[in-house]
C-alpha distance (Angstrom), angle and dihedral (degrees) to the residues before:
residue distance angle dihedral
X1 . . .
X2 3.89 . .
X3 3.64 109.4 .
X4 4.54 91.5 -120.4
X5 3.88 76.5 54.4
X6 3.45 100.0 51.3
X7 4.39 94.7 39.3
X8 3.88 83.5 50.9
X9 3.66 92.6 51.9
X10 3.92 90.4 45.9
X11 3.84 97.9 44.6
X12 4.02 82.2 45.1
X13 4.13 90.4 58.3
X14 3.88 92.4 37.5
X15 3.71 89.9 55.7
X16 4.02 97.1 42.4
X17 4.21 89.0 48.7
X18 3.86 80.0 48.3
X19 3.75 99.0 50.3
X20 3.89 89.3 45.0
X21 3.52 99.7 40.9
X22 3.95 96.9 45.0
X23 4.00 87.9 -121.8
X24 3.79 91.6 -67.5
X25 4.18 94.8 109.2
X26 4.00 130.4 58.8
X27 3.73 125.1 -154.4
X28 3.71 104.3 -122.5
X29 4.35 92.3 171.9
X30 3.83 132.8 -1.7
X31 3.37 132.2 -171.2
X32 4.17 121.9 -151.5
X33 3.26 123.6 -158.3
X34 3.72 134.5 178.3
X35 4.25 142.2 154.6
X36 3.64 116.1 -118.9
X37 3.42 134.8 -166.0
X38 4.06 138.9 160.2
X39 3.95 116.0 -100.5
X40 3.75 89.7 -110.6
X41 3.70 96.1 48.3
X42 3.74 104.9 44.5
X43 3.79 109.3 146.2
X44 3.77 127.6 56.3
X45 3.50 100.0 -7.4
X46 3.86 93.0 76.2
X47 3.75 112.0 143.8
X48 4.25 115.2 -167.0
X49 3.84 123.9 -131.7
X50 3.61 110.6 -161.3
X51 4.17 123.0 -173.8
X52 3.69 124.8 -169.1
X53 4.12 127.0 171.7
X54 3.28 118.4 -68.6
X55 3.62 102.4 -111.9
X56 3.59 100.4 41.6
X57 3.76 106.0 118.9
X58 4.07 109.7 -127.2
X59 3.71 93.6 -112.5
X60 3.77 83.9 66.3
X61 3.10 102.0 51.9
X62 4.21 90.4 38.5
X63 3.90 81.3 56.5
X64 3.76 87.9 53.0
X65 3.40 103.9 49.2
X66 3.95 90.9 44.5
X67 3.93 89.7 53.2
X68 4.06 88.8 47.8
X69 3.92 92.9 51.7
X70 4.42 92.8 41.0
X71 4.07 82.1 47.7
X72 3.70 98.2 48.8
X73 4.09 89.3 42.1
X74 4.01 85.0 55.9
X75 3.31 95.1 54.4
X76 3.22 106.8 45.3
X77 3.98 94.4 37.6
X78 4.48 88.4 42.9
X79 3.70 100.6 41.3
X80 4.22 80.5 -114.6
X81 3.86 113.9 172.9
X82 3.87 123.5 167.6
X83 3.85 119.2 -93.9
X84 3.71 105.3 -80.3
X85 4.03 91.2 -159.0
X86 3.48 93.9 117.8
């Protein structure tokens, strides 16, 4: 990843955790994650691409992932949704 790709993908997270947040939270790590694939070969022959900062040591970002995939299990196995308060 060039590194005007990667600051635009970091400013774009710091903003959205801003906007959500109201300005009271800080990314400190992130994890990105997403399934690739050529135009002629969409289907099951995805491959994944996944970026993190650059000094995040891997257990972080191991850590990460893990609580991504437990949280997305959750909600789809409890029914959870985020508080819709606001």
């Amino acid at each position: 990843m060039s590194a005007a790709t990667k600051q635009a993908l970091e400013a774009a997270i710091d903003a959205h955790v801003n906007d959500e947040c109201e300005g009271e939270q800080v990314v400190t790590a992130y994890v990105f994650g997403a399934a690739i694939s050529t135009f002629s070969e969409v289907g099951p022959k995805s491959s994944y691409f996944f970026a993190s900062t650059n000094e995040q040591p891997a257990h972080i970002t191991r850590g990460m992932a893990q609580l991504v995939t437990e949280w997305a299990d959750m909600s789809s196995i409890f029914g959870y949704e985020d508080d819709e308060d606001d």
